[in-house]
N, C-alpha and C positions, 0 to 999 in steps of 0.2 A: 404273662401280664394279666388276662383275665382268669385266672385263676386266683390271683392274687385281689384283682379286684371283685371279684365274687367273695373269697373269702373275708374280706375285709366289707362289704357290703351284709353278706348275710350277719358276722362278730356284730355289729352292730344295729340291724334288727335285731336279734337274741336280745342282746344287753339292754338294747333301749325299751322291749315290746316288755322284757320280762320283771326288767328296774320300775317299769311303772305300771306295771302289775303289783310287784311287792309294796312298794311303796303307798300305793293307791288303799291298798290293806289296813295302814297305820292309818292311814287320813281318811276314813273313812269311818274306821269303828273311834277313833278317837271324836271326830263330829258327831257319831250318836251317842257319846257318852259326855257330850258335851265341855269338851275341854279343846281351849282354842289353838288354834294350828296358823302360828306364823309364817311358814315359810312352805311351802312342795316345791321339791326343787330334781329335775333328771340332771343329771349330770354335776362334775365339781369344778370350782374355779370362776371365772369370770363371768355373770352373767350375758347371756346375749340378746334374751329374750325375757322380761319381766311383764307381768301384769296381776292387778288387787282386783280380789272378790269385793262385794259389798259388807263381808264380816274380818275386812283385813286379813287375807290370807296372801301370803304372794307368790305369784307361781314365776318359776326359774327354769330357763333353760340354759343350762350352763356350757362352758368351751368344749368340758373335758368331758366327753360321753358315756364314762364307764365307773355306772353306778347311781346312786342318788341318796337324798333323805327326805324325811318331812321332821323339821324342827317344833315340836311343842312348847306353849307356854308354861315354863316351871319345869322344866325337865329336871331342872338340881334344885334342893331349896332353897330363895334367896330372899331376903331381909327387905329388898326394897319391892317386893311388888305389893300393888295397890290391893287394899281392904276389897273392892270390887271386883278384883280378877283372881282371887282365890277358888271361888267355885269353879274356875274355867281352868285350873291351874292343873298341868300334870302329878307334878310332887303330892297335890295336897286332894287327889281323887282315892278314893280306898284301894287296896290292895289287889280287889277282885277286878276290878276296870281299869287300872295300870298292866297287868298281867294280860285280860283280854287285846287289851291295844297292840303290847311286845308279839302276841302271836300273832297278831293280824296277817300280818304282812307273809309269813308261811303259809299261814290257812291260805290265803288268797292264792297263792302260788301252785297249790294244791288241788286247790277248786277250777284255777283255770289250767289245768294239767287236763283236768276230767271234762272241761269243754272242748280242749282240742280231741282230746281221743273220739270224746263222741262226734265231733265235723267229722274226722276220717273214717268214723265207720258207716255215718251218713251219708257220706262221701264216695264209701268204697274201699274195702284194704283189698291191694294186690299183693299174693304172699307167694313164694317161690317152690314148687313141693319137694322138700327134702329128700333127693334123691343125691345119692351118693357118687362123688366121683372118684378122684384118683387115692387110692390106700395104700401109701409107701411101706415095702416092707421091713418088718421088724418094731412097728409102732405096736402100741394098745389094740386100736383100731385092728392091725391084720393079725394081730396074736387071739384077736377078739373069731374068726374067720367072718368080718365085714367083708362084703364085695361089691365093687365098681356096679354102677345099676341099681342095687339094691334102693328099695324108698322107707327109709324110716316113720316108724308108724306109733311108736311106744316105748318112752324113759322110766323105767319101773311102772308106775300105776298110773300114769301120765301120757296120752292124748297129745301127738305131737301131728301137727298139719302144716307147718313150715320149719323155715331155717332160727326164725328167729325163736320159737315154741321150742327149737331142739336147745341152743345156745341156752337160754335165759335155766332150761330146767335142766341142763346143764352144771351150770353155774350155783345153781340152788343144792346141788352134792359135790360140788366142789372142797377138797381138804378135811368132808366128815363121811362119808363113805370110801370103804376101799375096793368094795366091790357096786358096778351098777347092769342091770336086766337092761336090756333092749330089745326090740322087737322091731323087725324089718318084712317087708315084701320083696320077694325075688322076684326075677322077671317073669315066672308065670304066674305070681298073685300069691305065692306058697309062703305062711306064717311061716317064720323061722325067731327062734332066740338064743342071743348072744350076751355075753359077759364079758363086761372091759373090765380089766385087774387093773386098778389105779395106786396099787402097791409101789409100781415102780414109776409112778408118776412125778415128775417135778412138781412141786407145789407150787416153784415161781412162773413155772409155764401159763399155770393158772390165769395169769395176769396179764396174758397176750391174748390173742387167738387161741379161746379153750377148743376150737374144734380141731384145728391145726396140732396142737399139741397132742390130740390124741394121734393125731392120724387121718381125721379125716377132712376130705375135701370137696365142699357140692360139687357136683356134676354142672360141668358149662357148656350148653350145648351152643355156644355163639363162636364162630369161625376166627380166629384168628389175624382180622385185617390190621393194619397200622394205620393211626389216623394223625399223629405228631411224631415227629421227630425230634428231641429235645438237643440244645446246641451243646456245642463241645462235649459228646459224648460219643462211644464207639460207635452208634448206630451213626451217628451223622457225619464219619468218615470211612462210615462201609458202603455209600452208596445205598443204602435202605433208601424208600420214598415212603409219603402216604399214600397210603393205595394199596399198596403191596399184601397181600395175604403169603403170611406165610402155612409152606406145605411138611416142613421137612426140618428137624436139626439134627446134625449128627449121623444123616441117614434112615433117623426113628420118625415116623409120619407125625405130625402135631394136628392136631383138630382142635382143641380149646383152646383160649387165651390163660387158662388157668395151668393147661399140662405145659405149654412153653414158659408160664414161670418159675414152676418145680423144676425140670429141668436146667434153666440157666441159671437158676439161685445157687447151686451146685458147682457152678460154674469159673469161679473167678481166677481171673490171670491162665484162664485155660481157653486157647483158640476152641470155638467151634463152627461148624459149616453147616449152614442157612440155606437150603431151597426155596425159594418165593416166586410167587404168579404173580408176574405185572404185566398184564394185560391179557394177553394171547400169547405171551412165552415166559419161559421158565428161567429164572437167574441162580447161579451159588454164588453166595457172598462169605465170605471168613470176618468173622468179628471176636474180639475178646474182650467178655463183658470185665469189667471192673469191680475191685469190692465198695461197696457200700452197706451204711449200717440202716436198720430197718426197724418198726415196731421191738423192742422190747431189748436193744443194742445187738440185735443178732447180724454178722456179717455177710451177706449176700451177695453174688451174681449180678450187675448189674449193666443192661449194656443202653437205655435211652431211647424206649420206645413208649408211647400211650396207645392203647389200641381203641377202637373205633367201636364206640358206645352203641348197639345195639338192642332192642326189646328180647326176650326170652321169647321164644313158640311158644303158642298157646295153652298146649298140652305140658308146656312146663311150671304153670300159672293158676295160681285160683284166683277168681276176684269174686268177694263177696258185699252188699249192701245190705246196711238193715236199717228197720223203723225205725224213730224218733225213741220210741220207750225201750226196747231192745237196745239199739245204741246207747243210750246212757246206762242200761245196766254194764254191756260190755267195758265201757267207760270207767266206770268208779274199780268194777274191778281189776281192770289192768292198771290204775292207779294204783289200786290198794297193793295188790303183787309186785309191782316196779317197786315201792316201796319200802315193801318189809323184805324183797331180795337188797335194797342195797343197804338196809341194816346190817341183814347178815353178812353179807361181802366185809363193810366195813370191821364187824366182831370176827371174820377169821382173818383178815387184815390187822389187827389189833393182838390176835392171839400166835399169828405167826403160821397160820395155817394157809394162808395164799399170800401172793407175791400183791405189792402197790403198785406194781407196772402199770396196770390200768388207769389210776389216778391222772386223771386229764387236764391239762391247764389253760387258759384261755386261746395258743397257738390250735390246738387240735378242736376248741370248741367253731375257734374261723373256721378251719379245712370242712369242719362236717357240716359246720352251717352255710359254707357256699357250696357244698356241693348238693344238700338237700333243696338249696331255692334254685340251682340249675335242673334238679331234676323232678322239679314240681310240687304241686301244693300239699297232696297229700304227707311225703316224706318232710315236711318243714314243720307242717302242724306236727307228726308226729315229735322233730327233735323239741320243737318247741315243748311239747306235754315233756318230754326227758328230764331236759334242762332244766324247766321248772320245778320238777318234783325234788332233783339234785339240788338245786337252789333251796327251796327250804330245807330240808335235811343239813344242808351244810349252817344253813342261819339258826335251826333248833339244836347247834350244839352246843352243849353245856362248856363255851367257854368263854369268858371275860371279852367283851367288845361284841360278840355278837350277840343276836335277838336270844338265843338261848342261852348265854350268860346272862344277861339283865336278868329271863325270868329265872335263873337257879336266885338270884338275887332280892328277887321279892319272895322266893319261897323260904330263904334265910331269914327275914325281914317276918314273916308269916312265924314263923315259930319262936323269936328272938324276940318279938312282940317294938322289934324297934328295927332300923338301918341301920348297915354297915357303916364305919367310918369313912370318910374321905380319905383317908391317907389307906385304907385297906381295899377302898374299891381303884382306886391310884393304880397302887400294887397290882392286884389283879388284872386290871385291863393291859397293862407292860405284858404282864406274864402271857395273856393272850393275841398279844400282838407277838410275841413272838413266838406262839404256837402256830396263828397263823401265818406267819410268814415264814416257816418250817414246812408247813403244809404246801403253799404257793411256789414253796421252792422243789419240794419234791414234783409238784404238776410240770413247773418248766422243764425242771430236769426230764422226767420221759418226755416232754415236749421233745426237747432234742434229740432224744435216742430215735423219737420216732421219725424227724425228720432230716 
């Protein structure tokens, strides 16, 4: 139940913080170009909440919380507006300040991507140091000879100092390289380099857990305790409690909560036997985990435990602060790089070169957005800069009904020396509605698979 309302709590900060963010964009550069703004309105439907500026603007806060607009005077050209409200009039503003206004609302989303990064780095990024845990044999990863321990240090020409540095540049050779250099620290400090063959790589794995798919798996150095028990599930008729640290499955000693999930994922409709410390003595419990489908419809082991949210050791942790001007350089450029990776994602998405499992729909934007406000300000700011940047990229695309269809639409308009017709911008906008709603269907769908 609080999961649920976390998640549903954080879905709607996201939507409401970032809607009027974008939105704030239009109405904004449209008042400095002087063309009057009828309506700001968060959310659609009913109003619940109205009140007028002194230049008749009226602000709205509507039922339905997901989403928004700001309504212009003259958005379409129309016969009956007054002689007087032509200069104010969107239709009737030149081409160059129509266009500025359609982008607003991205730039803005953009701009405020690069103030969250820089709070967090004003703030503090804690990064986790990519040290390697479990390398199942016969992957990429152990054909690569990766080993348990090791700390990665270097993705071809590329500076990695966390998990997230490894992933993203990762992702960045994803479907156009077949081969990638690596560079790890063994446990006495000893460069070594390795070569993962991505020859025999799934391209759709791409689209889950690229680190998983290779092979590999951070190192978790946090104990293995149980802190729920979820109902009608094997654990919650094996007599499992919270508390319980497990020691043992199968007779194989467990120490992470990450090696007992490799382990039972392996698992299903296969008894296996549980050693667990509660308290001051020792229990064996018999359970058999169930299947369940997981990120990317893969079938898994599943037996109904959450394990008990712990901090990392120190020694497994960087935390770094920087100045005001240093942070915003870091800023613009993890914007700029978030960015131009999820172009290229989307262009080998497009070419068939990695899998759209990744494509996220509003259920998994909830789960990551309640989990990031349960686990603090930093991680929220960051999804928030995410989001947003995904939020304009998905409005600058060039298709009918979005911010990036209007402007392919003045740029027609621009060289055509006139507008499209009604009945041709009609068309279009259908066509786009149902590209996006092809889109939204594809987000749902791995919705589900993942949940």
């Amino acid at each position: 139940m609080f999961n649920i309302f976390y998640s549903l709590l954080g879905f709607l900060l996201v939507v409401g913080i970032l809607t009027t963010v974008h939105e704030l964009g239009h109405f904004i550069v449209a008042r400095a170009l002087h063309i009057k703004v009828l309506r700001f309105s968060i959310g659609f439907g009913r109003p619940m909440f109205t009140w007028f500026d002194r230049y008749g603007t009226e602000y709205v806060l509507a039922i339905v919380p997901f989403g928004g607009y700001v309504q212009l005077l003259g958005e379409k050209e129309t016969p009956d507006l007054a002689l007087s409200d032509l200069h104010r009039s969107f239709c009737y503003k030149p081409i160059w300040a129509r266009m500025l206004v359609i982008v607003a609302g991205a730039a803005f989303n953009m701009l405020f991507a690069v103030l969250m990064y820089w709070l967090v780095f004003m703030l503090g990024v804690t990064t986790v140091v990519p040290i390697i845990g479990d390398i199942p044999s016969g992957t990429i990863a152990h054909q690569a000879k990766l080993q348990t321990g090791q700390e990665l240090i270097r993705i071809e020409d590329k500076t990695v100092d966390s998990w997230e540095d490894v992933s993203l540049t990762l992702m960045n050779f994803a479907g156009s390289k077949n081969f990638i250099n690596v560079s790890t620290f063994d446990k006495i400090n000893k460069i070594l380099d390795h070569t993962l063959n991505l020859t025999s790589w799934d391209k759709n794995d791409a689209g889950g857990n690229i680190l998983e798919a290779l092979g590999i798996y951070p190192f978790d150095p946090v104990s293995p305790v149980v802190a729920k028990i979820n109902q009608d599930t094997p654990a919650s008729y094996a007599n499992l409690l919270p508390g319980d640290k497990l020691l043992a499955v199968d007779g194989v000693s467990v120490d992470s909560r990450t090696q007992f999930k490799q382990y039972v994922k392996h698992k299903k409709n296969i008894p296996i036997e549980l050693m667990v410390a509660r308290g001051d003595e020792s229990l064996e419990l018999r359970i058999t985990p169930v299947p369940r489908l997981i990120d990317g419809g893969e079938e898994v082991g599943y037996i109904g435990i959450q394990f008990k949210s712990m901090p990392y050791p120190p020694e497994y942790t960087s935390t770094q602060k920087y100045a005001p001007v240093k942070a915003m350089q870091l800023a613009v450029a993890k914007t700029k790089n978030f960015t131009i990776l999820t172009y290229k994602l989307m262009g080998k998405m497009l070419t068939g070169k990695m899998s759209a499992k990744h494509v996220a729909g509003p259920v998994s934007i909830a789960k990551y957005a309640g989990q990031t406000v349960v686990t603090g300000l930093q991680p929220f700011l960051s999804f928030l800069a995410v989001v947003s940047i995904s939020l304009a990229i998905l409005n600058m695309l060039p298709i009918p009904i979005l911010d990036g269809g209007h402007f392919m639409l003045g740029v027609l308009e621009y060289i055509r020396k006139k507008p499209v017709t009604e009945a041709t911008e009609e068309l279009l906008n259908k066509l786009g509605l149902i590209i996006l709603f092809s889109f939204m269907s594809l987000a749902l769908y791995n919705d589900v698979l993942r949940f």
